[in-house]
Backbone and ligand atoms as CSV (ligand in chain L), in Angstrom:
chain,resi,resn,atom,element,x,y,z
A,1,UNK,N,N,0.398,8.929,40.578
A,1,UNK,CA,C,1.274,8.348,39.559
A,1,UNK,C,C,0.516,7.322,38.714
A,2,UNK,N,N,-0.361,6.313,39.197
A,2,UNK,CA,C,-1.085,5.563,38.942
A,2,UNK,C,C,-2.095,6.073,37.968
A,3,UNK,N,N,-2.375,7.148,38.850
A,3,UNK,CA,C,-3.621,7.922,38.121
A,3,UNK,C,C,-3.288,8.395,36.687
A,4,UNK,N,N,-2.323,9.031,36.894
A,4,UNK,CA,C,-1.632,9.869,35.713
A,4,UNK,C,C,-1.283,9.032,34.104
A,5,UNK,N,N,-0.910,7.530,34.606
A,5,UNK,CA,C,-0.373,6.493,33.791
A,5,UNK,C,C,-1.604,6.084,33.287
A,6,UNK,N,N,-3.118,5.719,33.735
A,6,UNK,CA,C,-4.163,5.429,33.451
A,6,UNK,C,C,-4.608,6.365,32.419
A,7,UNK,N,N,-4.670,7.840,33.126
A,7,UNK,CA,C,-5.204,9.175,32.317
A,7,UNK,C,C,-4.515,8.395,30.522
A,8,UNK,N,N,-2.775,8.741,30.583
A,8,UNK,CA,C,-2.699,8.531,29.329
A,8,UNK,C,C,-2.766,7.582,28.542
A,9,UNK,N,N,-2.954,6.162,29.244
A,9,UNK,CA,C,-3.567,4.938,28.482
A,9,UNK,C,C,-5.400,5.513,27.912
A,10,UNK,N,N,-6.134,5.688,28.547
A,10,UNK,CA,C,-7.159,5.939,28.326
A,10,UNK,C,C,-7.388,7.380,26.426
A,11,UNK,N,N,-5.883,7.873,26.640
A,11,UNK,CA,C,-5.865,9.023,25.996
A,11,UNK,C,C,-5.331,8.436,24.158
A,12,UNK,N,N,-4.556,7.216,24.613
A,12,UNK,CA,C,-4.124,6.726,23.328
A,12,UNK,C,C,-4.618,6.744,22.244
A,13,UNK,N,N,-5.991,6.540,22.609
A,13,UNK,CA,C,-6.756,5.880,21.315
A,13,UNK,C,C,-7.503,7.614,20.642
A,14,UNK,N,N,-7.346,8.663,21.028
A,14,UNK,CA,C,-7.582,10.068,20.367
A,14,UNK,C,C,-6.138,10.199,19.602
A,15,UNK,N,N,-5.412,9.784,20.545
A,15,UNK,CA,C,-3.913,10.049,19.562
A,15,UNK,C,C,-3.511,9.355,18.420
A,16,UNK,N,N,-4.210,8.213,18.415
A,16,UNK,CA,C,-3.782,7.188,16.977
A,16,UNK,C,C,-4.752,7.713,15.849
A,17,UNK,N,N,-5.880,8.679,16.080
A,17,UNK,CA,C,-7.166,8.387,15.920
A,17,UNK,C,C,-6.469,10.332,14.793
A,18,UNK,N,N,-5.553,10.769,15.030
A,18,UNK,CA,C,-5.131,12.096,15.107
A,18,UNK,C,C,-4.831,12.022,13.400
A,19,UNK,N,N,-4.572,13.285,12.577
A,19,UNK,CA,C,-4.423,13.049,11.478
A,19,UNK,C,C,-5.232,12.019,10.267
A,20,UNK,N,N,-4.779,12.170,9.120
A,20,UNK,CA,C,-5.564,11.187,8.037
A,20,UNK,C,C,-5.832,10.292,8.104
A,21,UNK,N,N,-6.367,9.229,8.087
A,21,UNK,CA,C,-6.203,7.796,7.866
A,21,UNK,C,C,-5.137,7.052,6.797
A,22,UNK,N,N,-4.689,6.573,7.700
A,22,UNK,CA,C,-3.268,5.972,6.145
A,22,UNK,C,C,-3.888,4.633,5.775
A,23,UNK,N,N,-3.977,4.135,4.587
A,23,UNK,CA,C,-4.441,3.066,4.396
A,23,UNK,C,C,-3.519,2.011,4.288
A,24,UNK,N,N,-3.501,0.805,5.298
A,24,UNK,CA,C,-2.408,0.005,5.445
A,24,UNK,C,C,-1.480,-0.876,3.957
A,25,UNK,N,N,-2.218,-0.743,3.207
A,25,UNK,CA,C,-1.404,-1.176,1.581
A,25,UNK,C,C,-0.179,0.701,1.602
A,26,UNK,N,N,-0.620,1.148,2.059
A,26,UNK,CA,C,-0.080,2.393,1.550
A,26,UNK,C,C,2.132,2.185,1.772
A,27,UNK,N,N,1.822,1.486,3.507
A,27,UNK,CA,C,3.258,1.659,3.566
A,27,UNK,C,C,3.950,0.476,2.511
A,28,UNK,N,N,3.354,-0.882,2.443
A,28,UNK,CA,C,3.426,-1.868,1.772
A,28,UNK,C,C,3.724,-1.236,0.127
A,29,UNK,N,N,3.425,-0.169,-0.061
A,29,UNK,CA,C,3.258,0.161,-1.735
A,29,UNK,C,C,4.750,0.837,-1.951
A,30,UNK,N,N,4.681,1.492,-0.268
A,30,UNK,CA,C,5.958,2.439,-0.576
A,30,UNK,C,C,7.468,2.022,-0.325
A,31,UNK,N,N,7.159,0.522,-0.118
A,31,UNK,CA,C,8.401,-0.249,0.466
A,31,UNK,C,C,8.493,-1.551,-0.521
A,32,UNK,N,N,7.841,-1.626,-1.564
A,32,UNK,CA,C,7.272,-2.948,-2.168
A,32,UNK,C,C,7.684,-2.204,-4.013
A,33,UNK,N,N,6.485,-1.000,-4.691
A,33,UNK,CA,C,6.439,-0.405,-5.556
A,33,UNK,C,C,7.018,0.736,-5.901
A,34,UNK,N,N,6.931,1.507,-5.057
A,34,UNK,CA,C,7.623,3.073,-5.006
A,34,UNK,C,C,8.688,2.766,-6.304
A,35,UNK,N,N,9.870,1.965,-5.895
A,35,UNK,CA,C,10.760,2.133,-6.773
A,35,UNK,C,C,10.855,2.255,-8.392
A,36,UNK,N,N,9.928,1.589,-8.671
A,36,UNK,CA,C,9.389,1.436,-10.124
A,36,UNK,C,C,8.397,2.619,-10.230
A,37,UNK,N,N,7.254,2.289,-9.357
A,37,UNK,CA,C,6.295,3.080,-10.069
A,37,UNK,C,C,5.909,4.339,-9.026
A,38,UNK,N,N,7.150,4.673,-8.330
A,38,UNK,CA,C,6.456,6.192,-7.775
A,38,UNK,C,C,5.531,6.362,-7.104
A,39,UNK,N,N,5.691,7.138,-5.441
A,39,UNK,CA,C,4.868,7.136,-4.939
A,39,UNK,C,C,3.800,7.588,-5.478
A,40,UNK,N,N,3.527,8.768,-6.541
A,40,UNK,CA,C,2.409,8.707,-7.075
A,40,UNK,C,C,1.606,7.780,-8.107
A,41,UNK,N,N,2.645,6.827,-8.439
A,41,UNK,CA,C,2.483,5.886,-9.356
A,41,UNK,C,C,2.848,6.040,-10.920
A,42,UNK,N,N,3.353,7.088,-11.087
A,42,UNK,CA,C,3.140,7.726,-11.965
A,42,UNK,C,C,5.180,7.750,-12.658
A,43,UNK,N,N,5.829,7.371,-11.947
A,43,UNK,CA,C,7.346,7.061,-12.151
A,43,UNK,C,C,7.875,6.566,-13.142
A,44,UNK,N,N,7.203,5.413,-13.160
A,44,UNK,CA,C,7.785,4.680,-14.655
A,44,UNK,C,C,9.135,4.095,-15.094
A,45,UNK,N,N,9.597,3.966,-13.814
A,45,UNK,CA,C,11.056,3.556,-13.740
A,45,UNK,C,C,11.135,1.824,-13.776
A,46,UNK,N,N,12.459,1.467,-14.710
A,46,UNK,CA,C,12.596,0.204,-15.364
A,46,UNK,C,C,10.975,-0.677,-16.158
A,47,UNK,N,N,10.691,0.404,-16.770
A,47,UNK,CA,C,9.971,0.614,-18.130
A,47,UNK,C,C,8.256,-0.015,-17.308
A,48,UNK,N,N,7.890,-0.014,-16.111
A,48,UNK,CA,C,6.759,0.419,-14.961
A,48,UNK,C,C,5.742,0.945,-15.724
A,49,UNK,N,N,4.426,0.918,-15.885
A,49,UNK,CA,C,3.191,1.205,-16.371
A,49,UNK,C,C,3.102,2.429,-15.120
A,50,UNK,N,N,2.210,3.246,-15.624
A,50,UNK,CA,C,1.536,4.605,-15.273
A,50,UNK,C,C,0.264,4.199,-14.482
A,51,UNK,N,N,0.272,3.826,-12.996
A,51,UNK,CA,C,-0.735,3.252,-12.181
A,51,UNK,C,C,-1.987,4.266,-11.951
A,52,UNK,N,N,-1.565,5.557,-12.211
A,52,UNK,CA,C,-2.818,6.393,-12.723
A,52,UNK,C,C,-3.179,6.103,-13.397
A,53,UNK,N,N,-2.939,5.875,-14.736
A,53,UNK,CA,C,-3.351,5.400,-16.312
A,53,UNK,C,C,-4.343,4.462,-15.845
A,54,UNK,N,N,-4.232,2.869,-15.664
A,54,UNK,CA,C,-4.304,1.509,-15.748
A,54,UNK,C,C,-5.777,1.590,-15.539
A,55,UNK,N,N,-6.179,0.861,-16.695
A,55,UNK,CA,C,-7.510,0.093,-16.786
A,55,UNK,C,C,-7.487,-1.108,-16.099
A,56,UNK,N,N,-6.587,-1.713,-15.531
A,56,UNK,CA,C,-6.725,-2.782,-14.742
A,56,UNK,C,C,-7.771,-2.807,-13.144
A,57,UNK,N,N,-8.580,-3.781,-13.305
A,57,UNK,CA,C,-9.603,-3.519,-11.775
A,57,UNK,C,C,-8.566,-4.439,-10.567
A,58,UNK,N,N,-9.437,-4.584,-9.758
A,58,UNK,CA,C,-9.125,-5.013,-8.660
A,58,UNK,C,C,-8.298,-6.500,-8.651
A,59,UNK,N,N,-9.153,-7.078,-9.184
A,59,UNK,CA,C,-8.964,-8.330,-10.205
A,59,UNK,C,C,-7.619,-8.584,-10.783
A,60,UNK,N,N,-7.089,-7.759,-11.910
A,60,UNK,CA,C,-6.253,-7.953,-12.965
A,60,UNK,C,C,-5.122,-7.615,-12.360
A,61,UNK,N,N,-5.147,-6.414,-10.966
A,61,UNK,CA,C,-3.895,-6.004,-10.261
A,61,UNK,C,C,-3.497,-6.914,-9.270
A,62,UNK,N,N,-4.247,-7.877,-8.770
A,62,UNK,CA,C,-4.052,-8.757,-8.115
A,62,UNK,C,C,-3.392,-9.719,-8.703
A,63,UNK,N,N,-3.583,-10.421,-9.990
A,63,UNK,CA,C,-3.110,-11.007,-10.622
A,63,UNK,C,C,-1.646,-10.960,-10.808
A,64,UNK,N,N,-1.426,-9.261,-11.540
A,64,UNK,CA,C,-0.444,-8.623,-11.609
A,64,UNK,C,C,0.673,-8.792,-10.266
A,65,UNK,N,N,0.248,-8.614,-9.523
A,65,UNK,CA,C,1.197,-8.431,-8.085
A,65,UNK,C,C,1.568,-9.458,-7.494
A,66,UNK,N,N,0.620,-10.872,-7.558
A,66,UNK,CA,C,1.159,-12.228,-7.263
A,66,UNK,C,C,1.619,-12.759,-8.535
A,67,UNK,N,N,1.863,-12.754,-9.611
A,67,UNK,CA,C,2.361,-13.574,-10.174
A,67,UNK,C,C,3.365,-12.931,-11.207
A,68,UNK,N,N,3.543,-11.592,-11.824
A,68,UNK,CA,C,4.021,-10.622,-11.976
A,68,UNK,C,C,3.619,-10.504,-13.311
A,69,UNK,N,N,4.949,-9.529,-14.004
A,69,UNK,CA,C,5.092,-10.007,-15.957
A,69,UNK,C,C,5.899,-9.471,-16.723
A,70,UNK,N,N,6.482,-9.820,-17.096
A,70,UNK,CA,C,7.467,-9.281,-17.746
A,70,UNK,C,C,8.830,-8.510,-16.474
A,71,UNK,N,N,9.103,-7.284,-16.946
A,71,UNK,CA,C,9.821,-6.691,-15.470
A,71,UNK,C,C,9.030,-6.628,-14.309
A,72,UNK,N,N,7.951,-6.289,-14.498
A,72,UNK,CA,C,6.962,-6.732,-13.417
A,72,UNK,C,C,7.381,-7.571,-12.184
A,73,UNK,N,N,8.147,-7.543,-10.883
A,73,UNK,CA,C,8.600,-8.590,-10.082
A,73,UNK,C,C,7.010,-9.630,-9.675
A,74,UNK,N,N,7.044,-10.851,-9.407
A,74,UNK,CA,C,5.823,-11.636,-8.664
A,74,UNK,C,C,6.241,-11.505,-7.101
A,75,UNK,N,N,5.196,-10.855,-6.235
A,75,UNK,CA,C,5.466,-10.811,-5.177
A,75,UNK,C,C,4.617,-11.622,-4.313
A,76,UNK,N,N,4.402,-13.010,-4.742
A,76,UNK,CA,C,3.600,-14.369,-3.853
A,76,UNK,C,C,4.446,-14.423,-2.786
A,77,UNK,N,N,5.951,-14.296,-3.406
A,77,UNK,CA,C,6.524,-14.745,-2.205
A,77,UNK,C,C,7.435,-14.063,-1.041
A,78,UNK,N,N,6.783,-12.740,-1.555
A,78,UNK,CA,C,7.090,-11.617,-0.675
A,78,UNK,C,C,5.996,-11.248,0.675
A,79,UNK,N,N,4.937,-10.680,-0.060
A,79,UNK,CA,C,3.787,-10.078,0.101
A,79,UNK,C,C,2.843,-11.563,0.574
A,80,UNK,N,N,1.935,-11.491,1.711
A,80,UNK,CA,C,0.635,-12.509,2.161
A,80,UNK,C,C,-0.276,-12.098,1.239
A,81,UNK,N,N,-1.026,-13.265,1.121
A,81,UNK,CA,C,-2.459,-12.703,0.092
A,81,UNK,C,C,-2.905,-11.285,0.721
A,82,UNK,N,N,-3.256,-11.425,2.112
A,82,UNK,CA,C,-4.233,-10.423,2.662
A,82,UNK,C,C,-2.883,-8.893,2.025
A,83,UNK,N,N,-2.065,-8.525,1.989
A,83,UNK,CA,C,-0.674,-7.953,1.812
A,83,UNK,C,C,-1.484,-7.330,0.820
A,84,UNK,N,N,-1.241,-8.703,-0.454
A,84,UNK,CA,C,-1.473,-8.427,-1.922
A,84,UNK,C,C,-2.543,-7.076,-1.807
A,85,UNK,N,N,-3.667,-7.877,-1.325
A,85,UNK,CA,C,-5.455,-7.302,-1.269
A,85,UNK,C,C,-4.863,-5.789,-1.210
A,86,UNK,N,N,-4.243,-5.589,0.235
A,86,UNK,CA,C,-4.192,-4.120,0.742
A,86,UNK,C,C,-3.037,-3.046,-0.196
A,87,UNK,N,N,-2.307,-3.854,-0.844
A,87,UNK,CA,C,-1.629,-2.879,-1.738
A,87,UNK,C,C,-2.159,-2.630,-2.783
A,88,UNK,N,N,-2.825,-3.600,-3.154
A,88,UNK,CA,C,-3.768,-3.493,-4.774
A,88,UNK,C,C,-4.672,-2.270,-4.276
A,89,UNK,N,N,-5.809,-2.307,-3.558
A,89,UNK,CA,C,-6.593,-1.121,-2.466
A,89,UNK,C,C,-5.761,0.028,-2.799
A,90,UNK,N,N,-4.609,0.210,-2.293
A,90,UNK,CA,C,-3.923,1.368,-2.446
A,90,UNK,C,C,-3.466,1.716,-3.794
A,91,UNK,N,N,-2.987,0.972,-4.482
A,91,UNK,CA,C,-2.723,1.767,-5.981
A,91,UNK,C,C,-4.236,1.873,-6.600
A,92,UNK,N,N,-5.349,1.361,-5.960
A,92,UNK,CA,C,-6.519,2.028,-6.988
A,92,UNK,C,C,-7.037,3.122,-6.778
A,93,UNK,N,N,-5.838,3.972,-5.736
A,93,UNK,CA,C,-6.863,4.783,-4.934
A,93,UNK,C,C,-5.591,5.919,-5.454
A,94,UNK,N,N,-4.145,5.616,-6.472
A,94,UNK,CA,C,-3.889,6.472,-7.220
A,94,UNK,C,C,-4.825,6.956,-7.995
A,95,UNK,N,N,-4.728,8.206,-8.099
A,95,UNK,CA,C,-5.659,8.847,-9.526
A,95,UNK,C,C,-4.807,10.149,-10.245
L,1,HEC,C1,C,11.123,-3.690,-10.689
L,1,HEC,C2,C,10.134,-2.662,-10.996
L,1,HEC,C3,C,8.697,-2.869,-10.480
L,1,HEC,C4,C,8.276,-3.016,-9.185
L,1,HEC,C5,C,9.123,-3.060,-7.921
L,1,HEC,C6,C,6.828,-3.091,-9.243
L,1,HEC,N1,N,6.394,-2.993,-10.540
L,1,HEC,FE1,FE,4.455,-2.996,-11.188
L,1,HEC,N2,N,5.080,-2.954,-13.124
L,1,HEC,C7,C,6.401,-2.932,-13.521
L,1,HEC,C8,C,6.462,-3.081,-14.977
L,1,HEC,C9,C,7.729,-3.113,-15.805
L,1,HEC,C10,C,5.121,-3.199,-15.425
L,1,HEC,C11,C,4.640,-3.464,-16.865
L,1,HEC,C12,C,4.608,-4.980,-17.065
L,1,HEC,C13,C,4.188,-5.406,-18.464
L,1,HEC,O1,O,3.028,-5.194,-18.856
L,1,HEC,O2,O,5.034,-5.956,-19.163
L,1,HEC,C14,C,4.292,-3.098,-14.234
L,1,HEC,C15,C,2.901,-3.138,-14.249
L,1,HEC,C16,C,2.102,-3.044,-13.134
L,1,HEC,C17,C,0.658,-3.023,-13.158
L,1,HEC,C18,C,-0.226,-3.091,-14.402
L,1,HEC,C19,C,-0.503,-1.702,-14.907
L,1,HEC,C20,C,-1.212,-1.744,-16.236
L,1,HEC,O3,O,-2.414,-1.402,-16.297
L,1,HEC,O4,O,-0.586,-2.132,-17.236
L,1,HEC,C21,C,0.235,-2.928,-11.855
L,1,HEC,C22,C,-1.208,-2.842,-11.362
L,1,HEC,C23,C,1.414,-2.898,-11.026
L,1,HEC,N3,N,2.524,-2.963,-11.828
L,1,HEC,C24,C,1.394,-2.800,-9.665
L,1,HEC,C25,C,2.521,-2.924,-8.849
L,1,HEC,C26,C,2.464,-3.004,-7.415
L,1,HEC,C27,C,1.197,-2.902,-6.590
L,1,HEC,C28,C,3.754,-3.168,-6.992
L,1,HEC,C29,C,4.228,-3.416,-5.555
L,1,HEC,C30,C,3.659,-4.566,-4.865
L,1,HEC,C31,C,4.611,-3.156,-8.156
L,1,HEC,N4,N,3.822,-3.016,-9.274
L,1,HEC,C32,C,6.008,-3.229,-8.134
L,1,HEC,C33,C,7.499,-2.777,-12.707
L,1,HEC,C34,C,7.508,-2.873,-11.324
């Protein structure tokens, strides 16, 4: 019994390890942005920029996401910096 409980602790880490890698901004994007701008980014809902489109770098989306603009919500006080970092990561990795 012991044995058996060990076997599948030891086994966990192939099982997390299973499928794609999700990148942790990803769920943050889809619980945070989705609504506006579509999981593909591409939505455009309550007048939302085209996150495929955007010439904005790493930089300017960060900006964007803590402090907002216009309909744009500021999410400082939602989202942790480190938060911010990992969702910005993920919408640059719309294309
Ligand atoms: C309430 C709707 C709404 C939500 C929610 C929202 N956005 Fe936006 N977003 C907008 C609007 C509207 C604009 C255009 C703002 C402007 O330029 O006036 C925008 C613009 C942007 C831009 C700039 C694009 C460009 O190049 O012009 C980025 C990047 C962005 N949003 C990222 C995000 C991220 C990341 C999230 C989630 C943390 C998010 N947005 C959540 C509405 C939203």
């Amino acid at each position: 019994m012991m044995f058996r409980f060990a076997l599948f602790l030891s086994l966990l880490p192939l099982l997390a390890q299973a499928g794609p890698p999700v990148l942790p901004g990803q769920a943050i994007y889809q619980k945070n942005c989705a609504r506006c701008h579509g999981a593909d980014g591409r939505k455009g809902a309550n007048g939302a920029h085209d996150l495929t489109k955007s010439n904005l770098n790493a930089f300017g989306r960060t900006y964007m996401v803590t402090k907002g603009m216009g309909k744009m919500p500021a999410f400082e006080k939602v989202l942790t910096p480190a938060q911010v970092q990992q969702v910005v990561a993920y919408s640059l990795t719309l294309k």
